[in-house]
C-alpha positions, -999 to +999 in steps of 0.1 A: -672+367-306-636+380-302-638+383-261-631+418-267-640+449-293-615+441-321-600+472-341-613+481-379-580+461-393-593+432-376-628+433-388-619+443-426-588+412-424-619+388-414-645+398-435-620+397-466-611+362-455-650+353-454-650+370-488-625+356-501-627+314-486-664+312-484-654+301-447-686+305-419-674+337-401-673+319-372-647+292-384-623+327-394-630+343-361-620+314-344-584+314-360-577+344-338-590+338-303-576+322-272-594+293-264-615+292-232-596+274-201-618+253-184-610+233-150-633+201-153-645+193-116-652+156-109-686+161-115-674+162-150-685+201-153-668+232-151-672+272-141-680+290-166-672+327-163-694+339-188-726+327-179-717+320-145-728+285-143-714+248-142-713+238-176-704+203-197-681+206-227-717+200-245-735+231-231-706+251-231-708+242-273-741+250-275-737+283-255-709+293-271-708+319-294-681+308-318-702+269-318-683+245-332-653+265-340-649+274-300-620+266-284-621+252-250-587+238-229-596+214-207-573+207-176-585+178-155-574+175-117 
């Protein structure tokens, strides 16, 4: 969910914030990851390089890991 393998520091600081808020782990994981860039095409889709297919802001949501707490930048050209 990070984008990469976070350290033991990391994992203990967000399960003690899940502990300790109640928040989905998700929500807290979310709080300390870059948000995905995403260059929307006119076709109103973009390439994601995850799954290595076109996506909409939808099915990138749905696909997405993080759900509704993913970040996504869109830059529209």
């Amino acid at each position: 969910m990070f984008g990469h393998e976070p350290n033991k520091e990391m994992k203990t600081m967000v399960m003690e914030e899940v502990a300790a808020t109640g928040a989905d782990i998700r929500e807290v994981i979310a709080k300390y990851t870059l948000p995905t860039m995403a260059i929307m095409g006119p076709d109103g889709k973009f390439d994601d390089m995850v799954s290595g297919r076109r996506l909409t802001t939808e099915e990138w949501r749905e696909i997405n890991p993080l759900g509704e707490y993913g970040k996504l930048v869109i830059v529209s050209l």
